[in-house]
Backbone as a chain_set.jsonl record, in Angstrom:
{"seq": "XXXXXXXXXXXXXXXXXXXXXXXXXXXXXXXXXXXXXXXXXXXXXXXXXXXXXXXXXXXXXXXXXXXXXXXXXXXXXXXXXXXXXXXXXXXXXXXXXXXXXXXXXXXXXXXXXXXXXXXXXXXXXXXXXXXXXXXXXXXXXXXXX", "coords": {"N": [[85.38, -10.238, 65.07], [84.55, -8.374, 65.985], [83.347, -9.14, 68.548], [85.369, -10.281, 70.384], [87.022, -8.103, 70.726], [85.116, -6.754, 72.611], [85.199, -8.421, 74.573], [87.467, -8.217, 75.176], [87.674, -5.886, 76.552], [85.768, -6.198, 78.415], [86.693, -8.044, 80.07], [88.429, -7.269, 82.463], [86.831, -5.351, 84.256], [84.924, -7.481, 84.51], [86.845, -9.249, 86.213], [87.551, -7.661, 88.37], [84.531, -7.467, 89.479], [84.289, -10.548, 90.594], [86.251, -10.255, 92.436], [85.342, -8.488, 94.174], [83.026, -9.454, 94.968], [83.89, -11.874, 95.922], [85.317, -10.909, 98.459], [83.281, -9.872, 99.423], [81.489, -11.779, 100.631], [83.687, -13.288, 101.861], [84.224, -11.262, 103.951], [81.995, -11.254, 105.646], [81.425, -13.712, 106.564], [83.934, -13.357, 108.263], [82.991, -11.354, 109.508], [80.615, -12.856, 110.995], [81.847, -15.013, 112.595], [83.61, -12.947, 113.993], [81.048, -11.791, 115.684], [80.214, -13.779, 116.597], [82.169, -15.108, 118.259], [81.773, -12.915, 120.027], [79.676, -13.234, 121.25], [79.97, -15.811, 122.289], [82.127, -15.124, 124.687], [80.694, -13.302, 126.0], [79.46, -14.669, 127.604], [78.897, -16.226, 130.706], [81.244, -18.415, 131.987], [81.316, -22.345, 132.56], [80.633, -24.535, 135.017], [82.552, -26.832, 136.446], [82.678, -30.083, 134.853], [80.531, -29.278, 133.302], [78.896, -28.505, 130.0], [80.632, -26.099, 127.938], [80.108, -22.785, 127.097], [79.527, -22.542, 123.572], [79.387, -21.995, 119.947], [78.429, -22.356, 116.769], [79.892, -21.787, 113.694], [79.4, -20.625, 110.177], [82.24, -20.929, 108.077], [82.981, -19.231, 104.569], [84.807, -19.972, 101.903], [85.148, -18.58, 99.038], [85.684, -20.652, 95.479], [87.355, -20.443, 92.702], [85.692, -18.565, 89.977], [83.601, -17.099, 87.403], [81.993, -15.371, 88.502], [83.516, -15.109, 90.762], [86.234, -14.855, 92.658], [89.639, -16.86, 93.582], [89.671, -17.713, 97.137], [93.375, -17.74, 98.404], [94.261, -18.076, 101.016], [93.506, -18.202, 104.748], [93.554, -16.608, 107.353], [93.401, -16.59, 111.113], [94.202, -15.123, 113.597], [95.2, -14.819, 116.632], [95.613, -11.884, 118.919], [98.742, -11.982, 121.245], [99.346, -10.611, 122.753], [96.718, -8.845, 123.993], [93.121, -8.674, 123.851], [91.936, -9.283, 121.437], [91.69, -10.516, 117.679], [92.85, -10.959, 114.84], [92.102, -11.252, 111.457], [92.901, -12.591, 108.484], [93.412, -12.47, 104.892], [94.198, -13.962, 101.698], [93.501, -13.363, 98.125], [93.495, -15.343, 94.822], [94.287, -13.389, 92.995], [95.78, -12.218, 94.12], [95.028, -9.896, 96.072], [95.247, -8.752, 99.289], [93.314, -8.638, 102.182], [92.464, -7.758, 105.628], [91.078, -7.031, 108.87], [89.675, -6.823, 112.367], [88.837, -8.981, 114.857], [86.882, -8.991, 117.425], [87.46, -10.353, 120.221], [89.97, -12.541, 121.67], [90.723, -15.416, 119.577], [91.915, -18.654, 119.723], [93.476, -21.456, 118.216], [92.294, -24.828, 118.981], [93.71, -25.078, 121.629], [93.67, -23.663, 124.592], [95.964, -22.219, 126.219], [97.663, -22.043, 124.389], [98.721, -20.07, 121.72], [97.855, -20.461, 119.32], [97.286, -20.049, 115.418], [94.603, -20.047, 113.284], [94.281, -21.015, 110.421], [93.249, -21.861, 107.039], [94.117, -23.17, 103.867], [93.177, -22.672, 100.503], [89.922, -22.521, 98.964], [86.63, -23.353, 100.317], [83.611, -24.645, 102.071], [83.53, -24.443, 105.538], [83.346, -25.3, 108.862], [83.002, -23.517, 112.34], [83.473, -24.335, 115.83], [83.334, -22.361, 118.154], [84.004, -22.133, 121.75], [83.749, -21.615, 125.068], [86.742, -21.021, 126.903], [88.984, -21.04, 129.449], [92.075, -19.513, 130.02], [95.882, -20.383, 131.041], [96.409, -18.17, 132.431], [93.612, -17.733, 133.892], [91.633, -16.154, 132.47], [89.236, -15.477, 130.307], [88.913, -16.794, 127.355], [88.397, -17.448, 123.854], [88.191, -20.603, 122.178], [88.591, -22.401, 119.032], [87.386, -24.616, 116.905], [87.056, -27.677, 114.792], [84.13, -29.055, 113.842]], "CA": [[86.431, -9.391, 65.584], [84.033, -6.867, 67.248], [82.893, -9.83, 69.833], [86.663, -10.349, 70.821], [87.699, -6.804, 71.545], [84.224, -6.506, 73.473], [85.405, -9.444, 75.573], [88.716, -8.05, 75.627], [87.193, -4.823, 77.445], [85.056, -6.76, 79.869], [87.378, -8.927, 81.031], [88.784, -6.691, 83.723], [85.369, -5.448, 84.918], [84.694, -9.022, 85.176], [87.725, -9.711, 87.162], [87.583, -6.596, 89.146], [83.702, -7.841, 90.132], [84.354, -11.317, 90.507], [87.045, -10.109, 93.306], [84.193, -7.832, 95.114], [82.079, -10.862, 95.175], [84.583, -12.789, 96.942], [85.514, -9.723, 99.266], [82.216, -9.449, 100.234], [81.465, -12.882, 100.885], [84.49, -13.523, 103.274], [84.097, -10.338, 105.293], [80.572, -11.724, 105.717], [82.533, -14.849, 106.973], [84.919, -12.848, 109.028], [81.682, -10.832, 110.971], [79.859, -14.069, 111.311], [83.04, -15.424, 113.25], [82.855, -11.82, 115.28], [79.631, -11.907, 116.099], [79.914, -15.945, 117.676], [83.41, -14.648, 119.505], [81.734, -11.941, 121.114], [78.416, -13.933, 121.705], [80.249, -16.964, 123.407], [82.893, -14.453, 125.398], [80.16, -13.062, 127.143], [78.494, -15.795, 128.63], [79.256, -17.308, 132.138], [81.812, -19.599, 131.928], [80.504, -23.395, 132.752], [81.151, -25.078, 136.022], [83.319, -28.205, 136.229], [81.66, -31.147, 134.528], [79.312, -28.825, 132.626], [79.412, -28.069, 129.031], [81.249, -24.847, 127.867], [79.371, -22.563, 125.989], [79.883, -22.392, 122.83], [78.712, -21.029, 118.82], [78.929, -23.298, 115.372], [79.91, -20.375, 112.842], [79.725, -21.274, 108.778], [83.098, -20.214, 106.891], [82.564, -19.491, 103.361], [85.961, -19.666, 100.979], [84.639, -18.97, 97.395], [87.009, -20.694, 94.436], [87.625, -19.347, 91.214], [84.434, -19.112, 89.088], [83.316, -16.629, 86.811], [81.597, -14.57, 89.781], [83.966, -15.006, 92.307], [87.834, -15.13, 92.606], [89.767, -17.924, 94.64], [90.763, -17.314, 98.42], [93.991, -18.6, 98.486], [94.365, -18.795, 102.379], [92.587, -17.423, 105.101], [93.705, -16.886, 108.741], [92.672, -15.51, 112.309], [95.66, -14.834, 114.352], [95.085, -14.173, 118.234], [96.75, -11.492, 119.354], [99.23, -12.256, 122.035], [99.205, -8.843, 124.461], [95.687, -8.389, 123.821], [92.233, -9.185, 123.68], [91.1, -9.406, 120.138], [92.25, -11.565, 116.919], [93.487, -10.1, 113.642], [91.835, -11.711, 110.669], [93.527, -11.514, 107.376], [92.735, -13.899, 103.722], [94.792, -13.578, 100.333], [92.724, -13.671, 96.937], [94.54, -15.996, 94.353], [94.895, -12.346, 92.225], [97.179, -11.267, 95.155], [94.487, -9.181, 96.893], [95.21, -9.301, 100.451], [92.807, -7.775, 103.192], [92.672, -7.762, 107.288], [90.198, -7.531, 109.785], [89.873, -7.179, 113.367], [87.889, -9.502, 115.312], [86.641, -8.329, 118.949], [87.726, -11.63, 120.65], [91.148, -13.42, 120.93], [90.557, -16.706, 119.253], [92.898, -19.786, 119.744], [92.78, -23.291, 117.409], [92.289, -26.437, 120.036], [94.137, -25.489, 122.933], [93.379, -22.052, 125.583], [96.862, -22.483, 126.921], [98.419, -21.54, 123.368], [98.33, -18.799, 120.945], [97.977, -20.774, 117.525], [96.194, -19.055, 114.85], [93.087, -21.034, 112.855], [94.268, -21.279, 109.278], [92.963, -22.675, 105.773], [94.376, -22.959, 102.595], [92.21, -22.959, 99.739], [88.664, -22.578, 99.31], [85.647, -24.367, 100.47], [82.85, -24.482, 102.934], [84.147, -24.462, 106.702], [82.512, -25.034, 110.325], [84.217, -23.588, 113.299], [83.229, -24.59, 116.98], [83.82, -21.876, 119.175], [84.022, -22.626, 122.647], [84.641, -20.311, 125.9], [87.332, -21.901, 128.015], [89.765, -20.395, 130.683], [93.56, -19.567, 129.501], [96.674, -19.998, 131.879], [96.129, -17.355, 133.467], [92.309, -17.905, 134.434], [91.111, -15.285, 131.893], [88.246, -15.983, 129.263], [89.182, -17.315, 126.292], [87.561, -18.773, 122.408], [88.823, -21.988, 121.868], [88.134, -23.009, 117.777], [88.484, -26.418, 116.467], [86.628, -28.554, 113.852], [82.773, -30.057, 114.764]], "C": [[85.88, -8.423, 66.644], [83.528, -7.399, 68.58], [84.361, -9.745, 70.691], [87.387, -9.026, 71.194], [86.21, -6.052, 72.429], [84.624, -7.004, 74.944], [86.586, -9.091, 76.079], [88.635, -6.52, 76.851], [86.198, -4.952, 78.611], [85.651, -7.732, 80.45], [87.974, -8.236, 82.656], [87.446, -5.787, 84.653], [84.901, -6.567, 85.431], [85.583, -9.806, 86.574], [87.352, -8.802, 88.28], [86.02, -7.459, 90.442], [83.515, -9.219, 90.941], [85.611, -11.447, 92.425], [85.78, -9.442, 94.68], [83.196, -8.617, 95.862], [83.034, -11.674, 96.635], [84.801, -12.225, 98.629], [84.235, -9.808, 100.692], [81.458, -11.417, 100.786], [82.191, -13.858, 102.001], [84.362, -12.723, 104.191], [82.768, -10.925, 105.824], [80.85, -12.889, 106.856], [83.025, -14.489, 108.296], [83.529, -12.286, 110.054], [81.423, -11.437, 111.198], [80.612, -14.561, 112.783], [83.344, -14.353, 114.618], [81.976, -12.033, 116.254], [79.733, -13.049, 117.106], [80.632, -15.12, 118.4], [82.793, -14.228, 120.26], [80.624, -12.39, 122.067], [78.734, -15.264, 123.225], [81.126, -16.268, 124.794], [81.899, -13.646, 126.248], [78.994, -13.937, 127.656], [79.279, -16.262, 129.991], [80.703, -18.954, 131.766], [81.203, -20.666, 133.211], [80.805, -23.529, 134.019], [82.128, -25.991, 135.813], [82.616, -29.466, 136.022], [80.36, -30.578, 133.537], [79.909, -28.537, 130.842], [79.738, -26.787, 128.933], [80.409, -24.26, 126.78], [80.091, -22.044, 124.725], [78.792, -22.267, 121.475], [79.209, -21.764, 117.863], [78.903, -21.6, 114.238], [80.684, -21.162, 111.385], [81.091, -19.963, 108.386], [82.954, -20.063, 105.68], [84.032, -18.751, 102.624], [85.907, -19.524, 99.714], [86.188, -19.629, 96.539], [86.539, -20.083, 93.606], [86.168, -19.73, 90.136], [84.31, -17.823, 88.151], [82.523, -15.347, 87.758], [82.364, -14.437, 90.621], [85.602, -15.247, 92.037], [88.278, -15.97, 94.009], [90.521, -17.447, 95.94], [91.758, -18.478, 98.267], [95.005, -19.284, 100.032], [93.623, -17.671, 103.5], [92.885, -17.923, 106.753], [93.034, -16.032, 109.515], [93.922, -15.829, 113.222], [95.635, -14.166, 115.624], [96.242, -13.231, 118.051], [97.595, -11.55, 120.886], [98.957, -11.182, 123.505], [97.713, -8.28, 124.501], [94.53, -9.157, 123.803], [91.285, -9.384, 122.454], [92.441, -10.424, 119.439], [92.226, -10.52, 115.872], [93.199, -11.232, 112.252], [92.431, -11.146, 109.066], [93.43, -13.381, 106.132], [93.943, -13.074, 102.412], [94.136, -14.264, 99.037], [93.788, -14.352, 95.719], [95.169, -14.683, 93.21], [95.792, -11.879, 93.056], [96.187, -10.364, 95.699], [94.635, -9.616, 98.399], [94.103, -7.943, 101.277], [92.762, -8.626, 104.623], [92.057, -6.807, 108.074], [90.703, -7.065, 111.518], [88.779, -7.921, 114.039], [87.758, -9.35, 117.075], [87.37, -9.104, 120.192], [89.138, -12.321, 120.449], [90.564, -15.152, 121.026], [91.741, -17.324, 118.99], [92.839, -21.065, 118.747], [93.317, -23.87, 118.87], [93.065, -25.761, 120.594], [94.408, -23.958, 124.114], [95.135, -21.898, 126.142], [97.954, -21.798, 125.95], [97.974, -20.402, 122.6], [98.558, -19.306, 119.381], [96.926, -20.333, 117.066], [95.158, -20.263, 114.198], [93.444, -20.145, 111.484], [93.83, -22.006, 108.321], [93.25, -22.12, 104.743], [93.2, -23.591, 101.713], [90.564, -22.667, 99.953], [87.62, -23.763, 99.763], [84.453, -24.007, 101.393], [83.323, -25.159, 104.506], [83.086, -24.275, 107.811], [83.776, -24.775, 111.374], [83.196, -23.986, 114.324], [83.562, -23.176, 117.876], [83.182, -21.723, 120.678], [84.521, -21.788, 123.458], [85.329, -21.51, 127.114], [88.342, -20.947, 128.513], [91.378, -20.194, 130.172], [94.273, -19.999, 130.905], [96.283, -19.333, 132.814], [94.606, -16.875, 134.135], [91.033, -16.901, 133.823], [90.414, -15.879, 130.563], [88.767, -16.178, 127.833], [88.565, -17.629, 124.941], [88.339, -19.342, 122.197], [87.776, -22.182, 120.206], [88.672, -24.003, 117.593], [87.045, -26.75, 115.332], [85.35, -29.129, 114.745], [83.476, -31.511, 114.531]], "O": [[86.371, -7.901, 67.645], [83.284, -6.675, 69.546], [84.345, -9.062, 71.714], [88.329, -9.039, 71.986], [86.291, -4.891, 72.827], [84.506, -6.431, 76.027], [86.926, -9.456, 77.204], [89.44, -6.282, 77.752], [85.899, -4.124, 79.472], [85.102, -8.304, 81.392], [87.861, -8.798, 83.746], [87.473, -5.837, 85.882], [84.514, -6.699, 86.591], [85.207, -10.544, 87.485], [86.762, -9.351, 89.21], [86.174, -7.849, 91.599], [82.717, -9.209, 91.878], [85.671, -12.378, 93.228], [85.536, -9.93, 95.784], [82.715, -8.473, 96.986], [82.797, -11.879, 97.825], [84.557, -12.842, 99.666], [84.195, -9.809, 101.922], [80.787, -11.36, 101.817], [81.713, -14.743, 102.711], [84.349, -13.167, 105.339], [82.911, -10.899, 107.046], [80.39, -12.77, 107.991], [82.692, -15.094, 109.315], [83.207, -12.791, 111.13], [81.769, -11.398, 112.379], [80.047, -14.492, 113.875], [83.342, -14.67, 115.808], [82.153, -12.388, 117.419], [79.319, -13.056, 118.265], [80.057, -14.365, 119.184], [82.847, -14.756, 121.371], [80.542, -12.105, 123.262], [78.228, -15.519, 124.318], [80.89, -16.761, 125.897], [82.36, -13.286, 127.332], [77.843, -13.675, 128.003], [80.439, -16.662, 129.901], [80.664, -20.128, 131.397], [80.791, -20.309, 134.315], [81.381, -22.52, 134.426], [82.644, -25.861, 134.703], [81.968, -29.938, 136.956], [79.436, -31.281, 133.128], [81.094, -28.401, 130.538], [79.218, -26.078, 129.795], [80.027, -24.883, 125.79], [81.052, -21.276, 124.769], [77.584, -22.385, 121.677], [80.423, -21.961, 117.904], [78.081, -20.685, 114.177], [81.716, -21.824, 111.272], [81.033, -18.734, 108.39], [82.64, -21.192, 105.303], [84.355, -17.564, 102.671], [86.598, -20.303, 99.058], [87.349, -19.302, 96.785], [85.564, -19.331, 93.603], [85.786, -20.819, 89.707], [85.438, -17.333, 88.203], [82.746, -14.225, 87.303], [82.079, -13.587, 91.464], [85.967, -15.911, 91.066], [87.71, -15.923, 95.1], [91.64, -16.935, 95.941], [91.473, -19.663, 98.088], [95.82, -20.19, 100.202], [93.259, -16.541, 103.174], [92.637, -19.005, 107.285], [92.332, -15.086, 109.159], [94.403, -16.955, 113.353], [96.024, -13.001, 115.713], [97.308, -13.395, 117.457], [96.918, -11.066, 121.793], [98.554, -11.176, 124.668], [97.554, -7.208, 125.084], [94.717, -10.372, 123.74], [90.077, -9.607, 122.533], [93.467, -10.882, 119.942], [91.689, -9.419, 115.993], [94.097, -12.045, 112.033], [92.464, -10.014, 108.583], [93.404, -14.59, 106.361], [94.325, -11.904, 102.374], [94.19, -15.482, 98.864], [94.918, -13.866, 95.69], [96.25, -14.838, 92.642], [96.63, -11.077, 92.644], [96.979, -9.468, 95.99], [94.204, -10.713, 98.753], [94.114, -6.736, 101.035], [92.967, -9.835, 104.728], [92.503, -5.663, 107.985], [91.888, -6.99, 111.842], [87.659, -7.476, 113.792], [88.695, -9.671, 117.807], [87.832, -8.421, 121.107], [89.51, -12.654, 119.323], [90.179, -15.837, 121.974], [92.577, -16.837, 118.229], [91.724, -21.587, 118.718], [94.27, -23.557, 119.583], [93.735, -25.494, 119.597], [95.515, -23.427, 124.203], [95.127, -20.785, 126.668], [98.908, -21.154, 126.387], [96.909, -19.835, 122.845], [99.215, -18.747, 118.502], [95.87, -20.148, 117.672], [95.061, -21.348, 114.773], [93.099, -18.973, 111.331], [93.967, -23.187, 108.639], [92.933, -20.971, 104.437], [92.503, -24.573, 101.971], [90.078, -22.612, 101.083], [87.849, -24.953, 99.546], [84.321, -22.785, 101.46], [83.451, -26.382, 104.574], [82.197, -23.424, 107.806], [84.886, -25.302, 111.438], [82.034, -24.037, 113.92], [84.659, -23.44, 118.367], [82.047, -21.273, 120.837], [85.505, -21.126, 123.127], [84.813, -22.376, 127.82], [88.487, -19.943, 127.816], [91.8, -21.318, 129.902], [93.555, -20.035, 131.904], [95.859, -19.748, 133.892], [94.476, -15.83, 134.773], [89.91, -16.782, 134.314], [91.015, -16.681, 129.849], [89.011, -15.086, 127.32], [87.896, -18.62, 125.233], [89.425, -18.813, 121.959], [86.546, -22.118, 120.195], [89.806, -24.413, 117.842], [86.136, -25.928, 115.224], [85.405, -29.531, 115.908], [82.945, -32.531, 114.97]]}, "num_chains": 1, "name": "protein.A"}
């Protein structure tokens, strides 16, 4: 009886840490993803015929474990009137947090303003790539290696 109301008083410590873990693990994620943006955004854009430079950046989505609580989606959302992206993830307890990232980042195509979403956890590669928008202004292009 005295193991079971021990367990019943470390369960939310457990949860609580298990969330921190995760927390800290995606923001980790989220700077990583920074860091490339700002790395590839100031380089020279290529010539014509040359490669574009670009930054492989690991995502890390923990699931549900005993250490860690499950992201249950996890976006980056250019912003339209601006030059940065707005990163934001929801923990499967309902924790939501959000981010800014220095850089507006696009998925596949400079021309659009779609965001770079995943549901669920896992281990993730992005590509990011500096290419030219519309209007002839520097860009990150993300997509899949």
């Amino acid at each position: 009886m005295l193991a079971i109301a021990m367990l019943a008083v470390a369960m939310p410590a457990l949860d609580r840490g298990a969330t921190m873990n995760t927390e800290r693990t995606v923001d980790s994620s989220i700077a990583a993803v920074d860091d490339a943006a700002t790395a590839v955004a100031t380089e020279e854009r290529s010539p014509a015929g040359h490669p574009d430079p670009q930054r492989v950046v690991e995502v890390t989505l923990p699931a549900q474990s005993l250490t860690t609580t499950a992201v249950d989606q996890f976006e980056i959302v250019p912003h339209e009137n601006g030059s940065f992206s707005h990163a934001r993830y929801v923990l499967e307890d309902g924790t939501t947090r959000e981010a800014v990232i220095d850089e507006r980042i696009v998925w596949l195509d400079p021309a659009k303003t779609e965001p770079i979403e995943f549901d669920g956890p896992g281990e993730l590669q992005l590509v990011l790539t500096l290419h030219s928008d519309m209007d002839g202004e520097p860009v990150v292009v993300a997509r899949h290696p």
